[in-house]
C-alpha positions in Angstrom: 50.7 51.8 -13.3 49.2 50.3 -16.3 49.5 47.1 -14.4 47.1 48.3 -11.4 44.6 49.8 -13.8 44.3 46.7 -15.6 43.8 44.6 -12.6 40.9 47.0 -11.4 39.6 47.3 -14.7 39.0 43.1 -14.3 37.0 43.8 -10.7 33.4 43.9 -11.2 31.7 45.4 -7.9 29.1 43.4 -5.9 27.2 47.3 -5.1 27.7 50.7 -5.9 29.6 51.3 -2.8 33.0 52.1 -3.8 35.8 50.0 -3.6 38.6 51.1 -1.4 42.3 50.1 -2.0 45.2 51.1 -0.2 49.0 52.2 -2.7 52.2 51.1 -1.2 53.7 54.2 1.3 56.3 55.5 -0.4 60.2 55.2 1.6 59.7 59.0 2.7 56.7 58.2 4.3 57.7 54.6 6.4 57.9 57.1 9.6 54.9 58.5 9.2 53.0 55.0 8.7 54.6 53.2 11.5 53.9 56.5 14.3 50.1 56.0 12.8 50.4 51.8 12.5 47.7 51.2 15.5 45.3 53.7 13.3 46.0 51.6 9.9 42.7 49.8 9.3 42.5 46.0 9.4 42.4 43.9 6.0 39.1 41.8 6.2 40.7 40.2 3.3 39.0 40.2 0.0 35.1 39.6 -0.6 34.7 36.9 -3.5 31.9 38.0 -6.4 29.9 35.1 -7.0 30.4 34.4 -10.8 27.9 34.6 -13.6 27.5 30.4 -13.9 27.4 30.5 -10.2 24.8 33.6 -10.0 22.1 31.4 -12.9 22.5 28.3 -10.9 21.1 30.0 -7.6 18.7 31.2 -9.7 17.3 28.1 -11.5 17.6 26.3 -7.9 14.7 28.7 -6.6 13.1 28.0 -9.8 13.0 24.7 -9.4 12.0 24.9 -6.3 9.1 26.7 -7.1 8.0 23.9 -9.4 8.2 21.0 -7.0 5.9 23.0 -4.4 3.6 23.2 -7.1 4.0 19.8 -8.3 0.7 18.2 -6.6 -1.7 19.4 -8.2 -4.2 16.4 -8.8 -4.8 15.0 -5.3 -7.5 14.9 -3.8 -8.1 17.0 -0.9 -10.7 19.5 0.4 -8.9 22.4 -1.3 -11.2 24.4 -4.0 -10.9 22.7 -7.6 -10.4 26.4 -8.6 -6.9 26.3 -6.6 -6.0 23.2 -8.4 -5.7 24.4 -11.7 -4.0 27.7 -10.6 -1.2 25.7 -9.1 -1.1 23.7 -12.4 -0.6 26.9 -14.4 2.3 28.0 -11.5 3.2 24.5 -12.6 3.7 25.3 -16.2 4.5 28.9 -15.7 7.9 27.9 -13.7 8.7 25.5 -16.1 8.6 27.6 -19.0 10.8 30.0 -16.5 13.1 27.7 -16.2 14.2 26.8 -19.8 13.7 30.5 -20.6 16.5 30.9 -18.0 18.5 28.2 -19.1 18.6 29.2 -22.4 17.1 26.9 -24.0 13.7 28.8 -25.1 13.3 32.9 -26.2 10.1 34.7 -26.1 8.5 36.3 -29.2 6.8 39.3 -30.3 3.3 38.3 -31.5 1.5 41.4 -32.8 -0.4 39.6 -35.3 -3.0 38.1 -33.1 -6.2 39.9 -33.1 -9.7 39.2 -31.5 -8.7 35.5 -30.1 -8.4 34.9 -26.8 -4.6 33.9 -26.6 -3.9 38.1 -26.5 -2.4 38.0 -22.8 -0.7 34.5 -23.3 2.9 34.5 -24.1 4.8 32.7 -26.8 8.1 30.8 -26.9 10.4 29.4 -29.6 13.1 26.6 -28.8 16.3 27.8 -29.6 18.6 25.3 -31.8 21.7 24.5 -29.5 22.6 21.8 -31.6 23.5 19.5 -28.4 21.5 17.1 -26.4 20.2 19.0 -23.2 18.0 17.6 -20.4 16.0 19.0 -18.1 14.3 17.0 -14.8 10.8 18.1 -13.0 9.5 16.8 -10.4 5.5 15.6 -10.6 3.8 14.9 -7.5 0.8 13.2 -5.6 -0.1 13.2 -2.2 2.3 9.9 -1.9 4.4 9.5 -4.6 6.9 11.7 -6.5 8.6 10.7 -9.7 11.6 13.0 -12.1 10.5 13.3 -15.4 13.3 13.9 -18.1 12.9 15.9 -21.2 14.9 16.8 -24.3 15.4 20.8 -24.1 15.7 20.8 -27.4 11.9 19.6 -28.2 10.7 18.6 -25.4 9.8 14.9 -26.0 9.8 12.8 -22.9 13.1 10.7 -22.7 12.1 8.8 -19.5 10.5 9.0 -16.1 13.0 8.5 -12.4 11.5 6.6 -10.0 13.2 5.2 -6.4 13.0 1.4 -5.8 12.6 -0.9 -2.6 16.0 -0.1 -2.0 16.5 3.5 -2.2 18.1 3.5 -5.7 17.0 5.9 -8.2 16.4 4.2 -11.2 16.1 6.0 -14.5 13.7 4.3 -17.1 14.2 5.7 -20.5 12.6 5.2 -23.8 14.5 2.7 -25.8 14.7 5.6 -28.7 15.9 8.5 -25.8 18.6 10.7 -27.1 19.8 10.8 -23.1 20.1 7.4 -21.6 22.3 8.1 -18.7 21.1 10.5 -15.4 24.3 11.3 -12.7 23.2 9.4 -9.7 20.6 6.6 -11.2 20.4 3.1 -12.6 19.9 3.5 -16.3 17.4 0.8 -17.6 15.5 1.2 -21.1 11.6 0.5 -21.1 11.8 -1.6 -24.2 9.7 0.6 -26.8 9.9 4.1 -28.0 8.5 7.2 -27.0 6.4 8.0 -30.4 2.8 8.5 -30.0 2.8 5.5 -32.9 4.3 3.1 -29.9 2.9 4.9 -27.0 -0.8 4.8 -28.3 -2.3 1.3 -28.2 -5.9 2.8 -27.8 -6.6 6.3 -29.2 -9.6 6.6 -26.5 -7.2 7.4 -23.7 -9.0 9.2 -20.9 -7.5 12.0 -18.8 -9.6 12.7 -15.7 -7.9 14.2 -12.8 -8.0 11.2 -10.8 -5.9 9.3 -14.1 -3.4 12.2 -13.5 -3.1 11.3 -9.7 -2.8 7.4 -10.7 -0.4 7.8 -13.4 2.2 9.3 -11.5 1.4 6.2 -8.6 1.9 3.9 -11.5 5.1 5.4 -12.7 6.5 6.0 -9.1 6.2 2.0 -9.1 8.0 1.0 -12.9 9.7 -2.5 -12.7 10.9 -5.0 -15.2 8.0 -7.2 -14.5 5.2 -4.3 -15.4 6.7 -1.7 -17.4 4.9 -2.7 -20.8 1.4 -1.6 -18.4 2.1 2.3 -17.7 1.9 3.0 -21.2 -1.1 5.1 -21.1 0.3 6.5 -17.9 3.5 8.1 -20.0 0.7 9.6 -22.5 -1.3 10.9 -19.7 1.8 12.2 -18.0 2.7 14.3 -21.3 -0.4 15.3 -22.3 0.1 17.0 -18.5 3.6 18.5 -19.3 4.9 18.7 -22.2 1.9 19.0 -24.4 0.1 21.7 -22.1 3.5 23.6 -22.7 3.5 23.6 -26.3 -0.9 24.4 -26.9 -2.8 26.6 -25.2 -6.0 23.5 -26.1 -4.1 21.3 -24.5 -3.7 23.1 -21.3 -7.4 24.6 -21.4 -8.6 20.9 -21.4 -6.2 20.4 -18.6 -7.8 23.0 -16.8 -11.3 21.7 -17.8 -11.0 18.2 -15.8 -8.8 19.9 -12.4 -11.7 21.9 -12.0 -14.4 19.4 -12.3 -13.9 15.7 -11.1 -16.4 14.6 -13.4 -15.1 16.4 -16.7 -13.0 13.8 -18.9 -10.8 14.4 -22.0 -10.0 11.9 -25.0 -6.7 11.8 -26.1 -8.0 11.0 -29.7 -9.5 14.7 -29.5 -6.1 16.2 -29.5 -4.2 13.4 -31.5 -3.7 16.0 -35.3 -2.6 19.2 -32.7 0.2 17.2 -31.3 1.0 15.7 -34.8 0.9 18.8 -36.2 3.3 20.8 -34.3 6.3 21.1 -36.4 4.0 22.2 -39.3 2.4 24.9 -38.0 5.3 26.0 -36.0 6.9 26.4 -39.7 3.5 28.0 -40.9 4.1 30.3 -37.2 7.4 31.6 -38.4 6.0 32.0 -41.8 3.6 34.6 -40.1 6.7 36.2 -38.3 8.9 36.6 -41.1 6.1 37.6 -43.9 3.9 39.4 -41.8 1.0 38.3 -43.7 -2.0 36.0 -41.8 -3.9 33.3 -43.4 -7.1 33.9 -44.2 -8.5 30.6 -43.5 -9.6 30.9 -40.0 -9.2 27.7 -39.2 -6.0 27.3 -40.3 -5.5 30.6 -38.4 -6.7 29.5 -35.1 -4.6 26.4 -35.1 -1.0 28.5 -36.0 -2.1 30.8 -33.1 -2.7 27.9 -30.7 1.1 27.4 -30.0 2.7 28.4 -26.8 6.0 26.9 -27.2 7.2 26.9 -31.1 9.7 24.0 -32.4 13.2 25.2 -32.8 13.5 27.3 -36.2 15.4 25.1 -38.5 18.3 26.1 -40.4 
């Protein structure tokens, strides 16, 4: 007995119907059972439960699914600019889901904030796993797709996939990436790093929607010969992703030139917020933990204008 109620204490049900077993007839009973064998019901055999590992990776599946239909969100096309930038924020949104469901980000309570305009906007902190953890999103045109490959455990860019002449996925990755290998691609390096110090060869980068549309052409199309050109694709590519993940600035400005074709940014403009995210993601948790605000407003506005916080260090 103890036997059988361990066993169904290991059964987790798939519904709150009950489950139905059958106990072994007693000897007394064998006539009984076989004058009454045509009525015995038939074993369908046993339903499998579809595991917890099993359950999370239908789920992040849909997810991702829902982030390459949103994908394509700078081509032109006759839809309204407005529709644009509300697929960009699915864009973003289902992102964010997906490393929040993946366990590599937590939400926080923020009840700090008061008369800004980041009230409804939720906040994230990377959580310190301590291993090196990718995660691959598709960005789209209306012609080209590329994989972009990030470090869940910052997320820096660690290299863009791309499919060549022949079919072959080829994975180029900074020559400072953490993960250099993908299951299924050709690993080549790109030959410089992927700091801003490298990256940044002109600090008057321009992002207009149509540079968004031709960076991920120009990335769809790396080779040996011309990967030292797409530099200021890869800045315009994370200013896109990453960046618009960590600042709410960043993503407004984002918005700012989906919406109108003639609205440009300047990477420049942005240059001491993306330098400055581990400090004031320290000066965040600061805030948290002490409960008391600066009352420099400036220095206030720029804590407040993180979306996804560094991981808390040790």
């Amino acid at each position: 007995m103890k036997k059988i109620l361990s066993l169904l204490g290991s059964i987790t049900l798939l519904s709150n119907t009950p489950m139905s077993f059958t106990i072994a007839p007693s000897s007394y009973s064998q006539n009984n059972l076989n004058r009454n064998r045509n009525s015995r019901p038939v074993n369908r055999g046993r339903v499998e439960k579809p595991t917890h590992s099993r359950n999370r990776s239908n789920s992040l599946r849909k997810i991702f699914n829902k982030i390459k239909s949103s994908s394509n969100f700078s081509s032109k096309n006759r839809t309204h600019p407005a529709s644009k930038y509300g697929t960009y924020i699915r864009y973003l949104r289902e992102n964010i889901n997906y490393l929040q469901n993946s366990k590599n980000i937590d939400p926080i309570e923020v009840n700090f904030i008061e008369n800004t305009n980041h009230n409804s906007k939720k906040v994230f902190k990377l959580k310190n796993n301590g291993i090196n953890k990718h995660q691959i999103i598709p960005l789209s045109n209306k012609n080209h797709e590329i994989e972009l490959v990030f470090d869940t455990s910052n997320l820096y860019l660690e290299g863009v996939i791309n499919t060549d002449k022949n079919n072959n996925k080829i994975y180029w990755h900074f020559n400072d990436a953490k993960i250099t290998n993908i299951d299924d691609a050709i690993s080549e390096s790109l030959g410089f790093s992927g700091n801003y110090s490298s990256l940044v060869e002109n600090e008057n980068i321009s992002i207009t929607r149509d540079h968004i549309n031709n960076s991920i052409s120009n990335l769809s199309n790396i080779t040996k010969e011309n990967k030292h050109t797409i530099k200021d694709d890869l800045v315009r590519t994370i200013l896109t992703t990453s960046e618009s993940m960590r600042f709410f600035s960043v993503r407004d400005s984002i918005k700012k030139v989906l919406i109108d074709d003639n609205k440009k940014i300047i990477w420049k403009d942005h240059k001491n917020t993306l330098n400055d995210w581990g400090k004031y993601s320290k000066k965040y948790y600061r805030i948290l933990e002490t409960k008391i605000v600066p009352e420099n407003q400036e220095e206030y506005n720029k804590i407040i204008n993180i979306a996804v916080l560094a991981a808390e260090s040790n």
